[in-house]
PDB file of N, CA, C and O in Angstrom:
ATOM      1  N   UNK A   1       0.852  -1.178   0.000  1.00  0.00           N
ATOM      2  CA  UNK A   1       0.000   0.000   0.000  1.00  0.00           C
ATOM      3  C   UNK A   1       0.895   1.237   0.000  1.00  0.00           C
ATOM      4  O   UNK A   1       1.778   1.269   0.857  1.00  0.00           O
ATOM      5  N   UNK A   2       0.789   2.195  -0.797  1.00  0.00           N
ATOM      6  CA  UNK A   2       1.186   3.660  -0.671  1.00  0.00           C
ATOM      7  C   UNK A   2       1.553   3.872   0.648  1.00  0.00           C
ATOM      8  O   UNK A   2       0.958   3.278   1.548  1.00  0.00           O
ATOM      9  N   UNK A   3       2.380   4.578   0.856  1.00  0.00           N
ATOM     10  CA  UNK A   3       3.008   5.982   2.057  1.00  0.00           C
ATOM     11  C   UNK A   3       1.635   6.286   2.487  1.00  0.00           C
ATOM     12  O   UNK A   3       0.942   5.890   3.424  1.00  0.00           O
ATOM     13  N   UNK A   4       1.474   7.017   1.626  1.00  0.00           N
ATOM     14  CA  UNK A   4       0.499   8.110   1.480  1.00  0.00           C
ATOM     15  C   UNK A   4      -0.913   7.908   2.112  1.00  0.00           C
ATOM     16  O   UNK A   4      -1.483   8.836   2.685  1.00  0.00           O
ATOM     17  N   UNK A   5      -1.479   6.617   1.986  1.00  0.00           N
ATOM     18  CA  UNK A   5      -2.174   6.385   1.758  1.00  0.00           C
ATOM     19  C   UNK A   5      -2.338   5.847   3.242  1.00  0.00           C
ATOM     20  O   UNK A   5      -3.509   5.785   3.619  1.00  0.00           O
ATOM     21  N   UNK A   6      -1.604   5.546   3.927  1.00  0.00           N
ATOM     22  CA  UNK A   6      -1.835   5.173   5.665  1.00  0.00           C
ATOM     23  C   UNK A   6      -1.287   6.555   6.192  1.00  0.00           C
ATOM     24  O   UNK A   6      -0.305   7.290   6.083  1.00  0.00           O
ATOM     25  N   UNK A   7      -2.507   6.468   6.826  1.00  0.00           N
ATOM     26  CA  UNK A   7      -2.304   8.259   7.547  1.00  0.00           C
ATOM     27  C   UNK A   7      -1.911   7.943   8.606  1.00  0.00           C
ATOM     28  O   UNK A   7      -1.938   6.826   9.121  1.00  0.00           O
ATOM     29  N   UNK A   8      -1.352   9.301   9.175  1.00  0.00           N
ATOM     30  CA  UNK A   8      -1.041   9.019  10.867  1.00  0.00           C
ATOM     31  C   UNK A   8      -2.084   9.772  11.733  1.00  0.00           C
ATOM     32  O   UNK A   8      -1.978   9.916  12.951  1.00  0.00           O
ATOM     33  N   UNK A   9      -3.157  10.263  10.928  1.00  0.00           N
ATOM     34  CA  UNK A   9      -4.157  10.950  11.449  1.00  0.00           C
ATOM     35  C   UNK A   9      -5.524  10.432  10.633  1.00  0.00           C
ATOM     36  O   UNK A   9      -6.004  11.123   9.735  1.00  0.00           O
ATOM     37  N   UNK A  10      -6.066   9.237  11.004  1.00  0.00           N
ATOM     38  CA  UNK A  10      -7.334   8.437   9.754  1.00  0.00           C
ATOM     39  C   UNK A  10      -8.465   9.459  10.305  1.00  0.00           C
ATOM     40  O   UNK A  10      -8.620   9.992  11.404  1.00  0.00           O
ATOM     41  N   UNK A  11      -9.156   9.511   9.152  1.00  0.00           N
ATOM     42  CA  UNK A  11     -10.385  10.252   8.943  1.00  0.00           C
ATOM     43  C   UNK A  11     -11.942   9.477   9.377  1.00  0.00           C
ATOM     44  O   UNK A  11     -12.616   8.937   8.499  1.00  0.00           O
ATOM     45  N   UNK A  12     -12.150   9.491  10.051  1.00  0.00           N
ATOM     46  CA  UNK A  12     -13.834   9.165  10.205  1.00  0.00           C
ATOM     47  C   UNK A  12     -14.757   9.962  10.217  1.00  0.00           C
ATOM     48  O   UNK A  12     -14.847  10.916  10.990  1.00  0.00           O
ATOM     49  N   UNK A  13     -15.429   9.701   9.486  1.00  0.00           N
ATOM     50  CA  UNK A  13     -17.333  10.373   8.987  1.00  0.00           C
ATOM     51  C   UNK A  13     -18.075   9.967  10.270  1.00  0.00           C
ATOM     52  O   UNK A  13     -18.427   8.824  10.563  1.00  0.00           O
ATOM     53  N   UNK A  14     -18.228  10.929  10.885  1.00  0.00           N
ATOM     54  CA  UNK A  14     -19.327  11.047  12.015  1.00  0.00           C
ATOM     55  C   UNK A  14     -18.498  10.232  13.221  1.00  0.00           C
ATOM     56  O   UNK A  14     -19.011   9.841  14.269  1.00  0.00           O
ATOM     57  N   UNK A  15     -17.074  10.064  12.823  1.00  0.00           N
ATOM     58  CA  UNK A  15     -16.278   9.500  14.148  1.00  0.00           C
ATOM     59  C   UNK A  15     -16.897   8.256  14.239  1.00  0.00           C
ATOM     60  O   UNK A  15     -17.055   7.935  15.417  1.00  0.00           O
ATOM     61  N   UNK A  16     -17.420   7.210  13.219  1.00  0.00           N
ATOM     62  CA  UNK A  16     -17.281   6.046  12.665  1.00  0.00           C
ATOM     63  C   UNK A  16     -17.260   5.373  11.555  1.00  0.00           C
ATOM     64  O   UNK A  16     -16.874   4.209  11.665  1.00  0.00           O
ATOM     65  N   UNK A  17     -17.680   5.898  10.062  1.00  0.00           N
ATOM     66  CA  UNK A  17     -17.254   5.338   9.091  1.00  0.00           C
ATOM     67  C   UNK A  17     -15.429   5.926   8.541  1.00  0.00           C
ATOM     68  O   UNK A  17     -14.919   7.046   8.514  1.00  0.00           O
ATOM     69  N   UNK A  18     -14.987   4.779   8.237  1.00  0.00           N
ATOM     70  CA  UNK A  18     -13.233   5.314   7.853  1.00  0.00           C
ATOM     71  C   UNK A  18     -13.780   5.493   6.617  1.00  0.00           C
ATOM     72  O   UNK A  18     -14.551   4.776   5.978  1.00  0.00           O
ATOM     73  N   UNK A  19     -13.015   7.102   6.231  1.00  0.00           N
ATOM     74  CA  UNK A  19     -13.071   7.768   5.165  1.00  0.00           C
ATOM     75  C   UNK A  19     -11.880   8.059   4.653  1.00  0.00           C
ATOM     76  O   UNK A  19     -10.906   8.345   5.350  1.00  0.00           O
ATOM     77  N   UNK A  20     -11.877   7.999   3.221  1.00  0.00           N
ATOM     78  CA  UNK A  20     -10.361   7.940   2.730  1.00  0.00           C
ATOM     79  C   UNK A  20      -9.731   8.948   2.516  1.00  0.00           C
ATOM     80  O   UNK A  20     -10.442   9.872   2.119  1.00  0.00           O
ATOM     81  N   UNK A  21      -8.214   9.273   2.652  1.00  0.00           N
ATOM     82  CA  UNK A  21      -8.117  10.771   2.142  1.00  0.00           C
ATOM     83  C   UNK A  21      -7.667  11.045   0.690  1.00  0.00           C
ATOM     84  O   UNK A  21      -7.417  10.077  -0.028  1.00  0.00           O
ATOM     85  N   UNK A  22      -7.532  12.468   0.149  1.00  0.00           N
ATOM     86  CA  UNK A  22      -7.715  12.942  -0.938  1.00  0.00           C
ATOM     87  C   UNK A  22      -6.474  12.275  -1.538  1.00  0.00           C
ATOM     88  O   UNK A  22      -5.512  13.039  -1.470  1.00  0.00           O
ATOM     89  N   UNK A  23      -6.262  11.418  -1.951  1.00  0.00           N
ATOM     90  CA  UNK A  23      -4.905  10.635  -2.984  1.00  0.00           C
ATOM     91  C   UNK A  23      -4.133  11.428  -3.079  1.00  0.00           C
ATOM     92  O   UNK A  23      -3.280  11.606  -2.209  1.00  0.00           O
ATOM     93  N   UNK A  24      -4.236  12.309  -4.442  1.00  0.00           N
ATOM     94  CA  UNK A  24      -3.676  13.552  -4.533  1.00  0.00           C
ATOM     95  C   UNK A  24      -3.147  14.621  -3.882  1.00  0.00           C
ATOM     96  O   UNK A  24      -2.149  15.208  -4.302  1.00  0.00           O
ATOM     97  N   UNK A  25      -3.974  15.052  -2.478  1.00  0.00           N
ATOM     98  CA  UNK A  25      -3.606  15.795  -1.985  1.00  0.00           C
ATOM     99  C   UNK A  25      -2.646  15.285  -0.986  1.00  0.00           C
ATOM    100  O   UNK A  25      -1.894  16.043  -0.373  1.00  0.00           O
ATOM    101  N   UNK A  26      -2.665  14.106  -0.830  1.00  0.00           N
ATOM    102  CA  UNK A  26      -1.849  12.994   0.619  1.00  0.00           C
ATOM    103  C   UNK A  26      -0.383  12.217  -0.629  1.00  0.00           C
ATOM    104  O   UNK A  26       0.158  11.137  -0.394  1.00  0.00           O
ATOM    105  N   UNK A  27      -0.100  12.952  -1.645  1.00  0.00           N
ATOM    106  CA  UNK A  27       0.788  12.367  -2.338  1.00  0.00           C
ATOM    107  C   UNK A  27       2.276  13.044  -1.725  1.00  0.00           C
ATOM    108  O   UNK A  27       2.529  14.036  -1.040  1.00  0.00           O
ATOM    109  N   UNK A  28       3.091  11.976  -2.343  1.00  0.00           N
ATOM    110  CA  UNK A  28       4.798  12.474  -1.796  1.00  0.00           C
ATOM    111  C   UNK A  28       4.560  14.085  -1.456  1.00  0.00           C
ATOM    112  O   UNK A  28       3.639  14.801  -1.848  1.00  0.00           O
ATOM    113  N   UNK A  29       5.755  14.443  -0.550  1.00  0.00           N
ATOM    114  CA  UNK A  29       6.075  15.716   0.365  1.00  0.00           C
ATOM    115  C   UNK A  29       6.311  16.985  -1.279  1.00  0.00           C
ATOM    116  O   UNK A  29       7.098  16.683  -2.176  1.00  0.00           O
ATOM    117  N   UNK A  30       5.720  17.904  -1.308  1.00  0.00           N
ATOM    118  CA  UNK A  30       5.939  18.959  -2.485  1.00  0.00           C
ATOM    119  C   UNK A  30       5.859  20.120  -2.139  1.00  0.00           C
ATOM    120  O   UNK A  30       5.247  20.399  -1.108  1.00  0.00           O
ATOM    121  N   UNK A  31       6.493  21.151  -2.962  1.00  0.00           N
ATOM    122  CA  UNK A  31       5.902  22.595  -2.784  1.00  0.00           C
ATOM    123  C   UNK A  31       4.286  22.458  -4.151  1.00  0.00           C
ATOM    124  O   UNK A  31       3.587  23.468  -4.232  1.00  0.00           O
ATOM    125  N   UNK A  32       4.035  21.652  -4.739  1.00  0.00           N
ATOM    126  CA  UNK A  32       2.969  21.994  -5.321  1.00  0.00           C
ATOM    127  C   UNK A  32       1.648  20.863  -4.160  1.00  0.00           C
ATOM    128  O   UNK A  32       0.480  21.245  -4.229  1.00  0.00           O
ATOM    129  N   UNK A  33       1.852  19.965  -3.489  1.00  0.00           N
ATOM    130  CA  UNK A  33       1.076  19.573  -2.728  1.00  0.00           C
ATOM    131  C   UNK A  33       0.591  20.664  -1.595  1.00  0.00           C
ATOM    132  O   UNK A  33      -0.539  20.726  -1.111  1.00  0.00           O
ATOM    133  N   UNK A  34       1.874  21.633  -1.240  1.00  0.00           N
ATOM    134  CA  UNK A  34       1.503  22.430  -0.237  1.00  0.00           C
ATOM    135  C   UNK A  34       0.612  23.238  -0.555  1.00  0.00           C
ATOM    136  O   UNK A  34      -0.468  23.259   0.036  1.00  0.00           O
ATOM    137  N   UNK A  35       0.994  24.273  -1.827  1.00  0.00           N
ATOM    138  CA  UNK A  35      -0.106  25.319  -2.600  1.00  0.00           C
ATOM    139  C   UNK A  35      -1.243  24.410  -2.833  1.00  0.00           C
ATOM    140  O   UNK A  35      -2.234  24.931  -3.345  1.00  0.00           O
ATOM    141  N   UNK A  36      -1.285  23.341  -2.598  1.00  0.00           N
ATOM    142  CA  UNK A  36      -2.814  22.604  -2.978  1.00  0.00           C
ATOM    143  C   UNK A  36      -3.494  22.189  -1.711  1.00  0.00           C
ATOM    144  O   UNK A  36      -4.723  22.139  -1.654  1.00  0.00           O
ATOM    145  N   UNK A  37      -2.705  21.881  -0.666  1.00  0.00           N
ATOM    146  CA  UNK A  37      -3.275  22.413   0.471  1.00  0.00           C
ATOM    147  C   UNK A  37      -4.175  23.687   1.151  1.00  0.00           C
ATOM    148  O   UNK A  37      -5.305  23.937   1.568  1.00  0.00           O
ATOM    149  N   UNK A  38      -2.666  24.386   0.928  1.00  0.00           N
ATOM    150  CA  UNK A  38      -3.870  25.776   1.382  1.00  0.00           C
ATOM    151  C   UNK A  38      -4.440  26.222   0.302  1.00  0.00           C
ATOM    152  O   UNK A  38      -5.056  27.240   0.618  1.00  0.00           O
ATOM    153  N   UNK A  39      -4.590  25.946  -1.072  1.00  0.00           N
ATOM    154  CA  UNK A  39      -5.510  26.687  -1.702  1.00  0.00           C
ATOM    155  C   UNK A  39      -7.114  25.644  -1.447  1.00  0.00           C
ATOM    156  O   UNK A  39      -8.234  26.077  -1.716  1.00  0.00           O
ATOM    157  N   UNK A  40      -6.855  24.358  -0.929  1.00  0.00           N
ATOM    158  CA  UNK A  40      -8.407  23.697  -0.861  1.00  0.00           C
ATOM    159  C   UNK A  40      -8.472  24.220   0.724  1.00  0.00           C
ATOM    160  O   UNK A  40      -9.610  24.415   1.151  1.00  0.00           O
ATOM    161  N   UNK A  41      -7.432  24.448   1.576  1.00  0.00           N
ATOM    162  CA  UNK A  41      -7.938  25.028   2.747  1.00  0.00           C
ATOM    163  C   UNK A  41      -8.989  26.354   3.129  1.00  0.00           C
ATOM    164  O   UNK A  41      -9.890  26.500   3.955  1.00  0.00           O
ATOM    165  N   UNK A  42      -8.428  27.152   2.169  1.00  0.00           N
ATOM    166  CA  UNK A  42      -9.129  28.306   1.749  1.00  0.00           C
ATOM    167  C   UNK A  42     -10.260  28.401   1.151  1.00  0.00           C
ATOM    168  O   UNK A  42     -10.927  29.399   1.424  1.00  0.00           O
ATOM    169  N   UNK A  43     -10.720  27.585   0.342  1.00  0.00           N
ATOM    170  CA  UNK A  43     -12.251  26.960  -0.260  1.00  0.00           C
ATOM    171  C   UNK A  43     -12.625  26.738   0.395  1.00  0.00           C
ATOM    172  O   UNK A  43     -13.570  27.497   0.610  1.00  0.00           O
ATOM    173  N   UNK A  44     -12.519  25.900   1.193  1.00  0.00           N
ATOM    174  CA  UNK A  44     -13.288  25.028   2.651  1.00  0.00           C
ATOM    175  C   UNK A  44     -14.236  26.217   3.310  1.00  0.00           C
ATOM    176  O   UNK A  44     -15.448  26.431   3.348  1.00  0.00           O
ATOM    177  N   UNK A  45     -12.586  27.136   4.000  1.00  0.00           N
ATOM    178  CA  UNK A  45     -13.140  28.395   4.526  1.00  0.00           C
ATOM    179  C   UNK A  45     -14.609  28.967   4.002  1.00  0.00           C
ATOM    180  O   UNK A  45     -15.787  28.834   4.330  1.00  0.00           O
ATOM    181  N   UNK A  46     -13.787  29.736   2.914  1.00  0.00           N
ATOM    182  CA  UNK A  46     -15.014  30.523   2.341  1.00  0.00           C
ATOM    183  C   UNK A  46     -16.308  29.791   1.999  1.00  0.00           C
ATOM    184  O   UNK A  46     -17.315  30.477   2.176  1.00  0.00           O
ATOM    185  N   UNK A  47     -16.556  28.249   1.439  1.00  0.00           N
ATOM    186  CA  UNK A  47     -17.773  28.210   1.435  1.00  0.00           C
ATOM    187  C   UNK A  47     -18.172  27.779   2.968  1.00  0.00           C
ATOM    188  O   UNK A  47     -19.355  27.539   3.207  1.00  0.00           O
ATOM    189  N   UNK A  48     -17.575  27.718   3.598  1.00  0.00           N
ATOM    190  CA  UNK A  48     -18.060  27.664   4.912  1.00  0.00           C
ATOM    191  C   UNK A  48     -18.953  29.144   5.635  1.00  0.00           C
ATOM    192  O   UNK A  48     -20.046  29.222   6.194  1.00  0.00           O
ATOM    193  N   UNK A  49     -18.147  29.943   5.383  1.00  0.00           N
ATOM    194  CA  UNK A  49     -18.760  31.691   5.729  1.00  0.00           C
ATOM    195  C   UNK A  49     -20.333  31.715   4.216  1.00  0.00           C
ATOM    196  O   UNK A  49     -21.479  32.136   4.373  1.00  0.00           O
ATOM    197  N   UNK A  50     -19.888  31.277   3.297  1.00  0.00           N
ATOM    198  CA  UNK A  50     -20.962  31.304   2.815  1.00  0.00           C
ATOM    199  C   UNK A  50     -22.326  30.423   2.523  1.00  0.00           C
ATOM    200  O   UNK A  50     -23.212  30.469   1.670  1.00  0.00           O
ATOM    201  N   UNK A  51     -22.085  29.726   3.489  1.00  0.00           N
ATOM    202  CA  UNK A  51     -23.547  28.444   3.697  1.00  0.00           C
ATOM    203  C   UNK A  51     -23.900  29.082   5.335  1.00  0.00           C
ATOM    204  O   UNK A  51     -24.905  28.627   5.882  1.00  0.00           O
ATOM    205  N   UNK A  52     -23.024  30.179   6.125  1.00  0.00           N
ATOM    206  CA  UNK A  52     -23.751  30.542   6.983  1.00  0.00           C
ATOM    207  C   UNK A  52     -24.175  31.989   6.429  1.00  0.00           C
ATOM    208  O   UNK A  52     -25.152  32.299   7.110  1.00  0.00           O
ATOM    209  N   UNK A  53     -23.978  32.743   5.763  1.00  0.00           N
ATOM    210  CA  UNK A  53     -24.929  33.523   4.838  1.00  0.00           C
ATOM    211  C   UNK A  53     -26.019  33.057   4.728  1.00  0.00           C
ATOM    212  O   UNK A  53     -26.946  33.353   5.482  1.00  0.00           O
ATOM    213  N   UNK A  54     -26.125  32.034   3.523  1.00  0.00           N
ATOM    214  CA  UNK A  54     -27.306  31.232   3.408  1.00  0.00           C
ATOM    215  C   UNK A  54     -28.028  31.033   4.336  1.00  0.00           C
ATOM    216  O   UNK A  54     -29.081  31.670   4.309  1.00  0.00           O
ATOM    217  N   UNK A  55     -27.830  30.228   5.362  1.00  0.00           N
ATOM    218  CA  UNK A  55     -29.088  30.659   6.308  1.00  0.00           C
ATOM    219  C   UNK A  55     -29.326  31.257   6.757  1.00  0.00           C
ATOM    220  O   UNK A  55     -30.419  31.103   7.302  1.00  0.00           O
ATOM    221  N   UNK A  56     -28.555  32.589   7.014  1.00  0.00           N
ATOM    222  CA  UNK A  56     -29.002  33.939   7.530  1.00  0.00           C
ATOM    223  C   UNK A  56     -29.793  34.131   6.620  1.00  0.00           C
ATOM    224  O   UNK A  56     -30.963  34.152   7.002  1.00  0.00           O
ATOM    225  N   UNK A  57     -29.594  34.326   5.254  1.00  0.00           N
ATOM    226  CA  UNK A  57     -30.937  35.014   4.585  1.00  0.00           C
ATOM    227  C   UNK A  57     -32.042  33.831   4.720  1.00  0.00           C
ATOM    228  O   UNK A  57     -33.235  34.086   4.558  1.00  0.00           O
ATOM    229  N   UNK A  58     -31.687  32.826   4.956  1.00  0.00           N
ATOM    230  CA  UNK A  58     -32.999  32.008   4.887  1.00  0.00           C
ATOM    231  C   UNK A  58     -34.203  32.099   6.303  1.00  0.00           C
ATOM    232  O   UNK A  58     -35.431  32.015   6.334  1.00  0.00           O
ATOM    233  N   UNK A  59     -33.335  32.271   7.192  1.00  0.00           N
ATOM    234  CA  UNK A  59     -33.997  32.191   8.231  1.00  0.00           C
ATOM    235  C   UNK A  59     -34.509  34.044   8.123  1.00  0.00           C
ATOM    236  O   UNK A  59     -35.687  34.326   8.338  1.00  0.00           O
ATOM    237  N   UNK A  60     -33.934  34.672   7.929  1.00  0.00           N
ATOM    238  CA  UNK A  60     -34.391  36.358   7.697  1.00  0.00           C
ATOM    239  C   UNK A  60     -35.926  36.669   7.000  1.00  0.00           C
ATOM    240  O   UNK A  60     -36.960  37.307   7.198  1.00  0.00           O
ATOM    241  N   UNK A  61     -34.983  35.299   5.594  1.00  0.00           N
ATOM    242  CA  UNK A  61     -36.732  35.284   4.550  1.00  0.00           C
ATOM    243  C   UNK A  61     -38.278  34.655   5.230  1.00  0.00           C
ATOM    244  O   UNK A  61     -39.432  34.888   4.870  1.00  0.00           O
ATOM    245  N   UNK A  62     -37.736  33.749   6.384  1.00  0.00           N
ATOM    246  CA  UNK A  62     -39.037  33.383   7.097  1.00  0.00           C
ATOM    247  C   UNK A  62     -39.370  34.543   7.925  1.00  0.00           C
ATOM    248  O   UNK A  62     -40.463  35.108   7.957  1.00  0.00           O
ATOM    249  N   UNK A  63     -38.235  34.867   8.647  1.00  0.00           N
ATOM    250  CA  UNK A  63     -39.019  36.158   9.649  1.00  0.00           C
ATOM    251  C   UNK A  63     -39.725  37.304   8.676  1.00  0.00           C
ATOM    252  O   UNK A  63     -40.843  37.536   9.137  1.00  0.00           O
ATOM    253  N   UNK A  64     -39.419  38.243   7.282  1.00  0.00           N
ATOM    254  CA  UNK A  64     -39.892  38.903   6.527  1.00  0.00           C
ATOM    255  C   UNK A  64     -41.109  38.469   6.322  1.00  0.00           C
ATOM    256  O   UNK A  64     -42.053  39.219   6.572  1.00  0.00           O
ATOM    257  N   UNK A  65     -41.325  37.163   5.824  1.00  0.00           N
ATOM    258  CA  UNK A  65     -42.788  36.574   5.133  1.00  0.00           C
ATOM    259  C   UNK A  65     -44.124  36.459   6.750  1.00  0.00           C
ATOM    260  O   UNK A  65     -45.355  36.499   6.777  1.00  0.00           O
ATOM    261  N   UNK A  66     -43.227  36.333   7.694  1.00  0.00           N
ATOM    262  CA  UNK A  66     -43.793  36.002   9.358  1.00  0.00           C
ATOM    263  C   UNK A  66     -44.638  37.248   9.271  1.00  0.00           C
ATOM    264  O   UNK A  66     -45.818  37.384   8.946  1.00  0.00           O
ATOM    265  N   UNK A  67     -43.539  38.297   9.724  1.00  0.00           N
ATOM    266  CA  UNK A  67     -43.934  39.578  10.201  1.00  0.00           C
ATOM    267  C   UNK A  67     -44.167  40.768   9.506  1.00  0.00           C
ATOM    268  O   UNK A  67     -44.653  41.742  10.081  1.00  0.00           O
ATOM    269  N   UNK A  68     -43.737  40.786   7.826  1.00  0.00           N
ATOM    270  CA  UNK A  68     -43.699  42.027   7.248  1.00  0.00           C
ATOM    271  C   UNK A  68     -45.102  41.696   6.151  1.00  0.00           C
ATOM    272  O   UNK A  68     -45.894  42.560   5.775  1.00  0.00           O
ATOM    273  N   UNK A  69     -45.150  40.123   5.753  1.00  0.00           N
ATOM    274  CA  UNK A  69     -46.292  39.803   4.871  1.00  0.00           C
ATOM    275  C   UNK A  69     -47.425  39.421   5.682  1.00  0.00           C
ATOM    276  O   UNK A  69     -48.409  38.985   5.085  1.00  0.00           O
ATOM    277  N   UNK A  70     -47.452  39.505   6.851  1.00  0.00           N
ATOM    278  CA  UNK A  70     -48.303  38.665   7.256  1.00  0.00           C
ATOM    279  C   UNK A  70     -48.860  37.636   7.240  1.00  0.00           C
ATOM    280  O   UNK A  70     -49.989  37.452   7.694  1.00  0.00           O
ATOM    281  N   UNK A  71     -48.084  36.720   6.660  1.00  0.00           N
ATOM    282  CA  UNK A  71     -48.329  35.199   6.509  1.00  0.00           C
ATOM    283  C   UNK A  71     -47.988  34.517   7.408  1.00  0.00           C
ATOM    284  O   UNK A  71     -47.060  34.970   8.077  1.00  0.00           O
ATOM    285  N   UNK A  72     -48.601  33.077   7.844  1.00  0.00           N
ATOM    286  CA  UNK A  72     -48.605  32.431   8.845  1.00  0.00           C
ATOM    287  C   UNK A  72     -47.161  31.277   8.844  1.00  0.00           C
ATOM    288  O   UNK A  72     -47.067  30.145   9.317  1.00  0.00           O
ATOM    289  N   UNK A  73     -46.252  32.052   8.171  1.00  0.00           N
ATOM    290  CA  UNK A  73     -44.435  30.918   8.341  1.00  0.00           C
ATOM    291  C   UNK A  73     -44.398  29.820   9.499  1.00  0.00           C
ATOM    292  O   UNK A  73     -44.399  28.592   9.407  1.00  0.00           O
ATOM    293  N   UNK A  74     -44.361  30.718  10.709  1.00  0.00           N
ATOM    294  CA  UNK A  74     -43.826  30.039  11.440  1.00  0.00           C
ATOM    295  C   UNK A  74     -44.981  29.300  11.894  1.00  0.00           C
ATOM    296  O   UNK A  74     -44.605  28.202  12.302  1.00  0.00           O
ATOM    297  N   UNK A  75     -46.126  29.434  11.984  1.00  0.00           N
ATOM    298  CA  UNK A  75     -47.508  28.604  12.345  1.00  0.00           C
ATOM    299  C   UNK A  75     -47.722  26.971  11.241  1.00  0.00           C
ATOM    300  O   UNK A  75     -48.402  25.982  11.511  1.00  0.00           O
ATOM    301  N   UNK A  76     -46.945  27.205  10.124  1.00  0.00           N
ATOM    302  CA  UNK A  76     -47.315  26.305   8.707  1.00  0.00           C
ATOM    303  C   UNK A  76     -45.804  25.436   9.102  1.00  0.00           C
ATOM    304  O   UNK A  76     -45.733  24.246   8.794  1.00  0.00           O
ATOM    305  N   UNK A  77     -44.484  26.205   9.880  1.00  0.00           N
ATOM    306  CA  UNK A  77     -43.655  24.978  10.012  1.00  0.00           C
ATOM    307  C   UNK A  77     -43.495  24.144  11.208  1.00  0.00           C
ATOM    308  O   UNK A  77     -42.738  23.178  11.300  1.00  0.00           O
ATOM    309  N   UNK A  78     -44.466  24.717  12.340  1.00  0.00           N
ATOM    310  CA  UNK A  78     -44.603  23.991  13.602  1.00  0.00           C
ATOM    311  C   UNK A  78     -45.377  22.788  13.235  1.00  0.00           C
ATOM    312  O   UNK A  78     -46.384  22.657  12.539  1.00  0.00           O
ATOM    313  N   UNK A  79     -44.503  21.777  14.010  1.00  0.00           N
ATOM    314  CA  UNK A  79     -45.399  20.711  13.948  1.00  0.00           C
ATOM    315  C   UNK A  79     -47.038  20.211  14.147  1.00  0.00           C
ATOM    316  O   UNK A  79     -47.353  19.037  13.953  1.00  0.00           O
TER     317      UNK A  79
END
């Protein structure tokens, strides 16, 4: 089996399925593995700040339709 490919840090999904890591990115020691590091580190980031956007406007768009349309939102998603 690859170097690479036995981590010294294994990945688990929900801290029980073993999940594999990125081949590519877990390949021999590089300066182009590194720039590929932090440039997927940096993606991560940002769509991270931007899926909590997303529910800010989502949860905003229920309070607007609640209180500014007068529609019954939050009454139609209670159980």
């Amino acid at each position: 089996m690859a170097p690479w490919i036995v981590a010294t840090h294994p990945v688990f999904l929900f801290g029980v399925i073993p999940w594999p890591r990125i081949w590519f990115v877990m390949g021999p020691k590089s300066p182009m593995r590194d720039r590929l590091h932090d440039a997927l580190g940096t993606v991560h980031i940002w769509f991270g700040y931007a899926l909590y956007v997303v529910l800010a406007l989502h949860v905003l768009g229920a309070l607007k339709h609640q209180f500014w349309d007068r529609e019954p939102e939050i009454q139609r998603m209670l159980p």
